[in-house]
N, C-alpha and C positions, 0 to 999 in steps of 0.2 A: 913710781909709775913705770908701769913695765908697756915698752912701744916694739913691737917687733918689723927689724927692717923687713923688705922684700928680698929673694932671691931674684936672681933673674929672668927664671922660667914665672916666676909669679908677680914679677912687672911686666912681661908677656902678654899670663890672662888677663889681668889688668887693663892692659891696652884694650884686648881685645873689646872687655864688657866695656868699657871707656866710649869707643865707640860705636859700639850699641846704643846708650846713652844718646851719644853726641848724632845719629840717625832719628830716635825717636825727637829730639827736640827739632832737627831739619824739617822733620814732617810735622808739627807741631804751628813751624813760624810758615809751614803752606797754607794749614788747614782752617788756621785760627781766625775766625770771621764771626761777622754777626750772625747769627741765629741760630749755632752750632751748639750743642751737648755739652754738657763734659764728659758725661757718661757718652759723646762719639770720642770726644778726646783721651778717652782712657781703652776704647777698645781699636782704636787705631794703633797704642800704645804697645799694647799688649799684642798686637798680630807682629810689627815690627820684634818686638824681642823674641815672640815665639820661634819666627822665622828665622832670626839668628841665632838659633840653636844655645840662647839665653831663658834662666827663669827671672820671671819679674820679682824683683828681690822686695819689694813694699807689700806684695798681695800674704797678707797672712801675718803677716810681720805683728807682732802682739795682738793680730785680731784686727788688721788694717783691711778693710774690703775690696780692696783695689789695686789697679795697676801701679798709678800716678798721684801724686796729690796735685789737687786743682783747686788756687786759692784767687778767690775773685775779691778783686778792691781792697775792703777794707780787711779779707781775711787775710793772714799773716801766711802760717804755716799749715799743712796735716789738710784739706780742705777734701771732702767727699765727693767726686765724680757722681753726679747726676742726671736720669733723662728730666730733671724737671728744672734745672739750673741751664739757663739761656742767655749765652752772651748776648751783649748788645753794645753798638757804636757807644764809645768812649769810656767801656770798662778796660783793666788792665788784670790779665790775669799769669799768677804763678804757678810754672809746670815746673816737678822736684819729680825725679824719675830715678830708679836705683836698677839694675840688669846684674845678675850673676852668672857667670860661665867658670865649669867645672869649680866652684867655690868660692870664686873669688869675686868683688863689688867692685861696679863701677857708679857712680851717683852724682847726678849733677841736675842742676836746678837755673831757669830762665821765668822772667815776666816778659811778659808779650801787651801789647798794645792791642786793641780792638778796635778796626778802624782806624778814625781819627780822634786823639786822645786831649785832654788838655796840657798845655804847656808846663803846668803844674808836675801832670804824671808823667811828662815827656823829662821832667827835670830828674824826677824823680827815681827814675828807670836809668837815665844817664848818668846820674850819678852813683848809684849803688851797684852798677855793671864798675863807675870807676873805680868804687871804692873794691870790689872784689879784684880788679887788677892789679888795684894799690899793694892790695896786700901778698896776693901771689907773688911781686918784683922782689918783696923780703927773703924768700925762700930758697934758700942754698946752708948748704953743710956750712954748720957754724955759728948759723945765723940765730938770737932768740925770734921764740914764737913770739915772744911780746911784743916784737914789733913788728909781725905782721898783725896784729891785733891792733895798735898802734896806729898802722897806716893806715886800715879800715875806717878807723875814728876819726882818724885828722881829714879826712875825705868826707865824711858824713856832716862834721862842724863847721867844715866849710859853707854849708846850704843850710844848718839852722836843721837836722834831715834830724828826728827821734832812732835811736837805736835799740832795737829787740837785746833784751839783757838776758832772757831764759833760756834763748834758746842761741847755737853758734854752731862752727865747723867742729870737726872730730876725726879722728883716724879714722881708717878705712881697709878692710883687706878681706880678711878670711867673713869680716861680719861687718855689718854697716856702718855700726856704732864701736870704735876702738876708742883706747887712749890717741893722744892727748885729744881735751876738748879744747876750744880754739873761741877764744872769746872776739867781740865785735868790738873789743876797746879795752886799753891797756890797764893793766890787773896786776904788775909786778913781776908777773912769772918769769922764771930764771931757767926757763926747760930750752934744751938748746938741740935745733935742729939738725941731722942727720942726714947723709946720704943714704940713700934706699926705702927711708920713712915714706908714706902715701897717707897724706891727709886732703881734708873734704876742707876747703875756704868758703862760707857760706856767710856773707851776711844778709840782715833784714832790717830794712830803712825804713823807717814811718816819715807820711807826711806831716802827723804832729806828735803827736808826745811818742814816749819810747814804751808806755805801758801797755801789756795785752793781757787776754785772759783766757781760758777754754769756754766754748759752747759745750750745751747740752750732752752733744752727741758723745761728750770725750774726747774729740781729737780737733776740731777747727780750732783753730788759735786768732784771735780776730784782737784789730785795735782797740785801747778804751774809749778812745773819743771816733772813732768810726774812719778814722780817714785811712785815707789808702797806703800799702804798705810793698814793699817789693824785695824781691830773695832772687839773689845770683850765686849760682855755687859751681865751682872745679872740684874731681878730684884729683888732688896735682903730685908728682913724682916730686920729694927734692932730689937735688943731683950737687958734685962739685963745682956747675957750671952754673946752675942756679934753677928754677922752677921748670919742669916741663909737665904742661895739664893733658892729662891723660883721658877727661871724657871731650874729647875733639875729633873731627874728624880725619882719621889716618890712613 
């Protein structure tokens, strides 16, 4: 597995599209109400990155149509910005946003709450924000992946919470998708973490089972038994000091 550290001029850009990122999600946790788009949600999306002299790194991306993926309840991941998709009081929905400046990714993903939610989704959101911090704390030179995979897991068991097996975090730099991939629960792996590496910590918690599937379209990724599901994701510097996330705002 070949992982290529960062320079420092290229933990820089980083920063920079980082937050880019970490703005379009601010204007996201303003905007996000009942009766709103997604298809408003993704061109709000897309004027914020324009503006900061970023390209939306998802639009085109294997034939992706859009800025953001927007994944409402029970869709997992990849979900289609919409004028005909209307939020409404007690959906929760997944914003996953990627920004590149002069070539380099920054990618990071939030569920939001619409309105007021159930205490079920409330659990649900709180705990897969924990579980993505759980695992972030792992990451310092030195450290295995595996147990940042690990912490995710033991966070998600705690609540009885389904874990997405398909899909996970991944490197990140020059291209959205690098080595290593970054599983949601420990798998053995002996790969051992680096100073200057930048990977994407991303899990996805279901409120029941852990199975999903694709729709129609090729890219929604939705639950098998329909319930609701949530995605939180960093892309995070390691350092010798330990995790520093990089789509925040700086």
């Amino acid at each position: 597995m070949s992982v290529h550290k960062k320079s420092r001029e290229e933990i820089k850009l980083m920063r920079y599209a980082g937050n880019v990122v970490a703005l379009v999600h601010q204007e996201m946790a303003r905007i996000i109400e009942p009766g709103v788009s997604t298809k408003f949600l993704d061109d709000a999306a897309a004027r914020i990155i324009k503006e900061n002299k970023c390209i939306p790194t998802f639009l085109g991306y294997n034939g992706f149509p859009a800025t953001i993926c927007a994944s409402v309840n029970s869709q997992v991941v990849h979900g289609i910005p919409s004028e005909s998709c209307i939020l409404k009081e007690g959906d929760i929905i997944s914003i996953d946003v990627g920004a590149t400046y002069h070539g380099l990714v920054g990618d990071g993903a939030w569920t939001y709450p619409v309105g007021n939610i159930s205490d079920e989704c409330k659990m649900l959101l709180e705990t897969t924000e924990k579980s993505l911090m759980a695992g972030m704390s792992k990451m310092r030179d030195g450290a295995l992946l595996d147990d940042v995979s690990g912490a995710v897991e033991d966070v998600a068991k705690e609540k009885n919470l389904g874990i997405v097996r398909q899909y996970g975090g991944h490197g990140v730099g020059h291209a959205m998708h690098e080595e290593p991939f970054v599983f949601n629960y420990r798998v053995g792996s002996s790969f051992v973490l680096k100073s200057g590496m930048t990977i994407a910590v991303e899990p996805m918690l279901n409120l029941g089972c852990d199975d999903v599937h694709t729709l129609e379209d090729n890219w929604t990724v939705v639950t098998n038994d329909d319930k609701p599901s949530a995605h939180f994701e960093h892309t995070i510097l390691v350092t010798d000091d330990g995790p520093e996330p990089l789509t925040v705002l700086h």
